[in-house]
N, C-alpha and C positions, 0 to 999 in steps of 0.2 A: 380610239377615234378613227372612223374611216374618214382618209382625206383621199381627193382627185389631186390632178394639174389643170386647174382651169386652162382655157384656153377662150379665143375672142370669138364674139358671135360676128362673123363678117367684119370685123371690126380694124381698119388702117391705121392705125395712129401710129403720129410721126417719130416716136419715141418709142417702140414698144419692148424695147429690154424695161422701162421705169413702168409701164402701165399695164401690162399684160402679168398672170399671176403665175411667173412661171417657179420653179424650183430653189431658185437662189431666192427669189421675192418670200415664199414661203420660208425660208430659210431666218429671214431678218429679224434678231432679236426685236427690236425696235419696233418694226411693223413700218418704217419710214416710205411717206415716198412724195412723188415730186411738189414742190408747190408748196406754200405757206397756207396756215388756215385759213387765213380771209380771203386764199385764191382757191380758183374752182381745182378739180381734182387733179393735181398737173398739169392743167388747161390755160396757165397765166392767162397767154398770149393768143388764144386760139378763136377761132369767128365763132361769135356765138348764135349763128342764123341755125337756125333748125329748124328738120322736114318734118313732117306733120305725124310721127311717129315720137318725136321730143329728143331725135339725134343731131346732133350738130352735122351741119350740111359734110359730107363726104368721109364719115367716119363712117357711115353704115351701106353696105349693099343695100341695093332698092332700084325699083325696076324705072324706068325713066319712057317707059311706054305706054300714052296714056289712057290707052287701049284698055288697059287693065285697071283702071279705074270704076269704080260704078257709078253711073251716072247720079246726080243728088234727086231726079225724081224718083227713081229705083233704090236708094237709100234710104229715102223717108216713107217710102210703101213696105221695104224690111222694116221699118223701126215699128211702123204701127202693127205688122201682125207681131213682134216680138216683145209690142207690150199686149197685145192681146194672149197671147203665149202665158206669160209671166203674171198674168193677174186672172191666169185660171189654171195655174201648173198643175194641179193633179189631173183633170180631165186630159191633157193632153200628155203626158206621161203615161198613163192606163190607155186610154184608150185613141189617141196620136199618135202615138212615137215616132212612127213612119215616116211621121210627116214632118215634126219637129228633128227626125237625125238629116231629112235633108236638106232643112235651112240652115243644122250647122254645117253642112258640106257646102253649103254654098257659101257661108261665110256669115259671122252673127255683125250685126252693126257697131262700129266702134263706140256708138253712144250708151250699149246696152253690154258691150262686150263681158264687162267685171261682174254687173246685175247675173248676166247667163250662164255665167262661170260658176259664180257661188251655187246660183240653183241646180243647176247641173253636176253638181261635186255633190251635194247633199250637203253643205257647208253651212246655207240657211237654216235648214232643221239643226246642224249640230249647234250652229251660234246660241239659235229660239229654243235651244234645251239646254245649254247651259249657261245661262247668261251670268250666272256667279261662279263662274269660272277664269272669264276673263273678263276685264274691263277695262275701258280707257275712261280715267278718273281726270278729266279739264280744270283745272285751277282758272278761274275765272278772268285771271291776272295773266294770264298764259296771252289771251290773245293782244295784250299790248307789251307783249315781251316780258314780263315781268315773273314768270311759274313757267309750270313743267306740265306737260301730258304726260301721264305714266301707264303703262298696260302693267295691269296686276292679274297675276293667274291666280286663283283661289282653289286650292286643293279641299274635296269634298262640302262643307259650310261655313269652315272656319276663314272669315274673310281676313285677307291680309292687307290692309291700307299703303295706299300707294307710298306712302313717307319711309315705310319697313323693307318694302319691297325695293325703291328705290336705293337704297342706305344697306340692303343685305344682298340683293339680285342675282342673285343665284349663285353656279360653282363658278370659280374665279377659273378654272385652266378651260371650261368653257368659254368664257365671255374674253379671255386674252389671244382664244383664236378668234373668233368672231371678228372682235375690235380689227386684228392683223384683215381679213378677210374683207370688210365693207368698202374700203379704195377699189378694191379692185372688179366690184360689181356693176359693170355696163360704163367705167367712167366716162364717154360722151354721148350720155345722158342726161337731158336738161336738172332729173331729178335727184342725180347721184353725183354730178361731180362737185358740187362744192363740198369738200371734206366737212364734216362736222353738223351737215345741212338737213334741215327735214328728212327729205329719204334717207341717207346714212343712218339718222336717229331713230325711222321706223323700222329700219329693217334692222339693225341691234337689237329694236325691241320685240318685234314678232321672232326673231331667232331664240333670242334669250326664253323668250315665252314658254317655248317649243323644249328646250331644255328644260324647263319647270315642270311642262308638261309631261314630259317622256324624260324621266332622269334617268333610265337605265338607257339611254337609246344615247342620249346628245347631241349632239351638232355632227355634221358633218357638211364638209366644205360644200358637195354639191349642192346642198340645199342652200345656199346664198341667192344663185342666179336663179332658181327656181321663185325663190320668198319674193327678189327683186320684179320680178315679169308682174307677179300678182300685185305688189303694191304698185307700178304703173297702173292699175285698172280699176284700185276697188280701196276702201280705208283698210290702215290696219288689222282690226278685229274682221273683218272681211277676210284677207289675208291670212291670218291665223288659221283661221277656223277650213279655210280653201286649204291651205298647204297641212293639215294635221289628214284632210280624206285624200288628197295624194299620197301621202307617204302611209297612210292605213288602209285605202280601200284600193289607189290606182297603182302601186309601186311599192307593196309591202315588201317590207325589209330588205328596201334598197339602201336605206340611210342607216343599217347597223352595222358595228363593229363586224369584221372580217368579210363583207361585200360576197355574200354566201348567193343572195337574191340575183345580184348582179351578174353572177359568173354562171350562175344556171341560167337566167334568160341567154346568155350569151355563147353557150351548148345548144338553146334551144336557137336563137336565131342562124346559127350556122348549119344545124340539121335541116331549117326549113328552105335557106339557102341553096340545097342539094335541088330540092326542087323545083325553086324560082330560077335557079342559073349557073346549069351544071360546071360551068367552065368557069364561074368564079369561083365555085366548091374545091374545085379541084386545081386550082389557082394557091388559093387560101393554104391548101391541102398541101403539097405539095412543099411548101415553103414554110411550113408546121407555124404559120400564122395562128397564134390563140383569140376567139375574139372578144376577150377583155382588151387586148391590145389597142381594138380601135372602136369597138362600141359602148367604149364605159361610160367615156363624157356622154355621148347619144343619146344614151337611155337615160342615168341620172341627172343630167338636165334637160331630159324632154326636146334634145335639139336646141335651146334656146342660146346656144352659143356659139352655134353652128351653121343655121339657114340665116339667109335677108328675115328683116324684118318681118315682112309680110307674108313670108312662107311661115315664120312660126307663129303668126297668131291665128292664121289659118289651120296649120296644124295643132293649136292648141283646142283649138275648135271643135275639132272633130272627138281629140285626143279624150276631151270632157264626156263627149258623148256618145262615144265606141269603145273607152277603154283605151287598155294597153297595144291592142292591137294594130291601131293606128301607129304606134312607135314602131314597132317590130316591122310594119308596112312600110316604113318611109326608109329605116335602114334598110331592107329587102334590095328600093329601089334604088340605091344611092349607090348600094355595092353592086346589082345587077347593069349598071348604068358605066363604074368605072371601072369593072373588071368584065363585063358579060360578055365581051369578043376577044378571039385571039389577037386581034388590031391591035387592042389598047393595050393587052398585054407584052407587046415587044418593049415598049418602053419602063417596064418594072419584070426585071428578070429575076430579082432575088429579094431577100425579106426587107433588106433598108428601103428601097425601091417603091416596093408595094405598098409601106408603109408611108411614107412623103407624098404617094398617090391619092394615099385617103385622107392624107393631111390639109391638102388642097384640092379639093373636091370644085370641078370645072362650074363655075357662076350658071352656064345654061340649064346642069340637071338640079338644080337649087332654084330657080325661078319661080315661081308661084304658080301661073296656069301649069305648067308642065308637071312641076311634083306632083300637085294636090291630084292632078287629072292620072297620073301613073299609079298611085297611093290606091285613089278608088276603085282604078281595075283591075289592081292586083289581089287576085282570088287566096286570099290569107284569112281565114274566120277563126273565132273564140273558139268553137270545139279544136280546128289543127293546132293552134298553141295551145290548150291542153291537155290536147292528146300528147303532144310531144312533151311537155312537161314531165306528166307521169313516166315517159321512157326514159327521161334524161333525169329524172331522179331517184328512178332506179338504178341505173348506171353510176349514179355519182355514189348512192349507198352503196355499193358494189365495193368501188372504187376508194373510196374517202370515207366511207361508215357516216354515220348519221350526223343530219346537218347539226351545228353548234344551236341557231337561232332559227326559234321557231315561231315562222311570221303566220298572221292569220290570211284567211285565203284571198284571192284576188277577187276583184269586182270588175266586171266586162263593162265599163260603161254607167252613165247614168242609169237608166232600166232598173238594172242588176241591185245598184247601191240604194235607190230608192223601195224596192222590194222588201231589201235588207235590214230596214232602218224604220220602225214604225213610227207616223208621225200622224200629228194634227191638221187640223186645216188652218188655223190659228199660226202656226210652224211658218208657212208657208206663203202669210199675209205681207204683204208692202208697208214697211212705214219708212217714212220722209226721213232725210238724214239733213235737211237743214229747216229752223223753223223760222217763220219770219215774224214777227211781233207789230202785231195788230194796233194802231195806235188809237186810244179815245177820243172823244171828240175833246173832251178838255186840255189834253195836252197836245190839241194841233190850234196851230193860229183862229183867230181869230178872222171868220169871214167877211165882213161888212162891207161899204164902199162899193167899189168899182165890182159891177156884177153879183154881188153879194144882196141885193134890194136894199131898203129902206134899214136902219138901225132900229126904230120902234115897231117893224113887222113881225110878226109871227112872237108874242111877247111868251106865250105858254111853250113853244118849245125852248127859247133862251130862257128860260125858269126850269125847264128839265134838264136842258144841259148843266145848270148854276148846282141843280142839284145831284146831279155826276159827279162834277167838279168838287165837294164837298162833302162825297161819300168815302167811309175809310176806306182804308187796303183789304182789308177782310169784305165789305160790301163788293167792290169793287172785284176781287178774285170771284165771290160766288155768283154777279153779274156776268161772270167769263170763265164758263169751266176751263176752258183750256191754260188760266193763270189762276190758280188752284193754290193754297196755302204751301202745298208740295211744290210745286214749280221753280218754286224761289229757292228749296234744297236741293233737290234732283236735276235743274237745269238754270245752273248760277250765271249763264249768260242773258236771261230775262233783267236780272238787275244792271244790265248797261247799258246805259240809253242812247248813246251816239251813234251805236252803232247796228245799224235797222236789220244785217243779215248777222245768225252769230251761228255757229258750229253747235249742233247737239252731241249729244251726249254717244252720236253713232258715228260721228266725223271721228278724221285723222287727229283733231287738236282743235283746228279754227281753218275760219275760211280761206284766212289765205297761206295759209296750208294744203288746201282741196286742190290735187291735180286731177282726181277723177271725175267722170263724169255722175 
């Protein structure tokens, strides 16, 4: 199993030997940590006001400049071309691109963020081509606490009913790191810190998924904060089906045993460093800095544990829809930022030094306008990382003979992935993830009286209603294709009447479950 050292995305908490996932926490037979079940994640006592990001107020960097804001008429003029965008994706994929890479440079709208994410990974077409692969099976009974939502993976046809999969769920030395692992994902998080809480139980279950899905691959630690970013944004099976073309198409064979992927991009980004900033090259160089030493977390969590908030979902932004190379771009600047003059080098003269310099990377070159706008200018494209690639895997065969794990090749970008991937237009269609149920006129009140006219008015329609009213369930479904004989199997929250919005069958569980948009 490849594990990391987590470490906090900008994160202060007031305790951070109990809450941060360092070596000894990894260490804990138990998996123990602070707080009682029914308290949030070690959070007893803590304010639970939270910024519009779902962090409890001053556990997260974030800019307090409201400069950097976009105004809400400039919001709602992205939202409508980004559903214009998304409900005609292939035209603007073929023949837009141009245009859709530079609304994600400018930033996708937080209402649309998870919708753009998925299309943009190719996540949508993998979901719409296998849907008997994975499923969230809703016990009807789930949404008044009573059942379970279960994601079941179904290997090739043979379906595995969620009660099996529940009761078997996969390898146990899998699922006992995992379990050890979900505390300590983002805990001031509105969604993550109640131990034992919705997101804890989706993100077990999209992980465990993942292990079903790729048994020779498993878990690996870094892929927690990764799975966590995505279930902020989007359901479960949303989720899945996003983090399976990460780790396949954006960041192959980062999450296998012996981090073979990882340590080549990290030859490769130190090569391309010679030429972004010769004086941290030779900095680095000098002090026989290796850069697995400080680009692991980087790269295998996408940053997301590392920048303010808002720089990484800007950065996840682009990351969807340029590729890898957006990550390789953002370390470039991070390290040409705190080592790129001899200034800054007086203060790290030797390896402990240099390293505690990257450890606290100064809040200004992490700011949102500033990164994002450095990232863009920095002249780094798909062919220089794999030109350099092919050098540095030459060298490493040289050096270490041929890799163990042999990943498939990388994907630059949406473009690339959707090229790659034949799909329908059908793939690629919108459907509702909540449905609302239509009431008849027989089972709503009775209108008469006050504004209603006269009781003996209109006697021919109250005779057609009487005879609604008195039509069976079978008339009554074929009156309403949309409650259909099937509806009552396939979406068992039609049989609850109290409750006018219920979770389909694409939700996390139920609705008040739904933190995404």
């Amino acid at each position: 199993m490849a594990t990391i050292q987590p470490r906090s995305n900008g994160l202060r908490p007031k305790e951070p030997k109990s809450l941060r996932g360092t070596e000894a926490g990894l260490a804990d037979p138990e998996g123990n940590c602070l707080g009682s079940d029914l308290e949030p994640n070690g959070c007893a006592n803590a304010d639970r006001r939270t910024d519009k990001y779902g962090f409890i107020w001053g556990s997260q960097q974030s800019s307090t400049d409201p400069a950097t804001d976009v105004p809400p008429e400039v919001l709602r003029h992205r939202e409508a071309k980004w559903l214009e965008m998304l409900n005609d994706w292939d035209k603007w994929m073929s023949k837009r691109h141009k245009k859709l890479k530079l609304r994600c440079q400018k930033g996708i709208p937080p209402s649309l963020r998870g919708r753009a994410w998925l299309y943009l990974s190719g996540g949508k077409v993998k979901r719409e081509q296998n849907q008997t692969r994975f499923q969230v099976t809703t016990d009807p009974y789930a949404l008044f606490g009573g059942g379970n939502s279960v994601i079941s993976v179904v290997q090739n046809t043979n379906k595995i009913s969620s009660q099996e999969l529940d009761s078997q769920s996969g390898d146990p030395k899998w699922l006992d790191v995992i379990e050890k692992d979900l505390h300590r994902q983002f805990p001031f998080h509105e969604m993550f810190m109640a131990r034992g809480g919705h997101g804890q139980q989706d993100l077990l279950r999209v992980l465990k998924a993942y292990t079903l899905y790729r048994p020779e691959e498993g878990y690996c630690q870094a892929q927690a904060p990764v799975a966590a970013v995505l279930l902020m944004h989007m359901p479960a099976e949303d989720a899945f089906w996003t983090l399976v073309q990460i780790c396949e198409k954006y960041l192959p064979g980062y999450y296998s045993a012996g981090l073979e992927a990882i340590q080549l991009d990290g030859e490769i980004l130190f090569a391309l460093l010679k030429r972004v900033s010769p004086v941290a090259h030779r900095h680095l160089k000098k002090h026989k800095l290796d850069a697995v030493l400080y680009m692991t977390e980087w790269f295998m969590c996408a940053f997301s544990r590392t920048l303010p908030w808002a720089s990484v979902l800007r950065v996840w932004d682009m990351f969807f829809s340029e590729g890898v190379k957006i990550i390789f771009r953002v370390g470039l600047v991070l390290l040409k930022c705190m080592l790129g003059s001899q200034e800054k080098l007086k203060a790290c003269q030797g390896q402990y030094e240099t390293m505690e310099l990257l450890r606290a990377i100064e809040p200004r070159y992490m700011q949102e306008a500033f990164l994002i706008r450095e990232v863009m200018e920095l002249a780094v494209s798909e062919r220089d990382i794999e030109k350099e690639h092919l050098s540095q895997l030459h060298h490493w065969k040289e050096t270490r003979g041929e890799l163990h794990c042999k990943s498939p090749p990388r994907m630059h970008g949406a473009q690339a992935i959707m090229a790659a991937e034949p799909h329908s237009h059908q793939d690629l269609q919108q459907k509702p993830t909540i449905m609302v149920e239509e009431r008849t006129a027989s089972s709503s009140p009775a209108q008469g009286g006050e504004g209603g006219g006269s009781r003996n008015s209109n006697r021919a329609h109250k005779e057609k209603k009487s005879r609604k009213s008195s039509a069976s369930p079978t008339e009554k479904a074929n009156a309403n294709p949309s409650l259909d004989n099937r509806s009552y199997i396939n979406q068992p929250e039609l049989l609850l009447r109290d409750t006018p919005l219920q979770g389909s069958n694409q939700t996390l569980s139920s609705t008040e479950h739904d933190t995404y948009l």
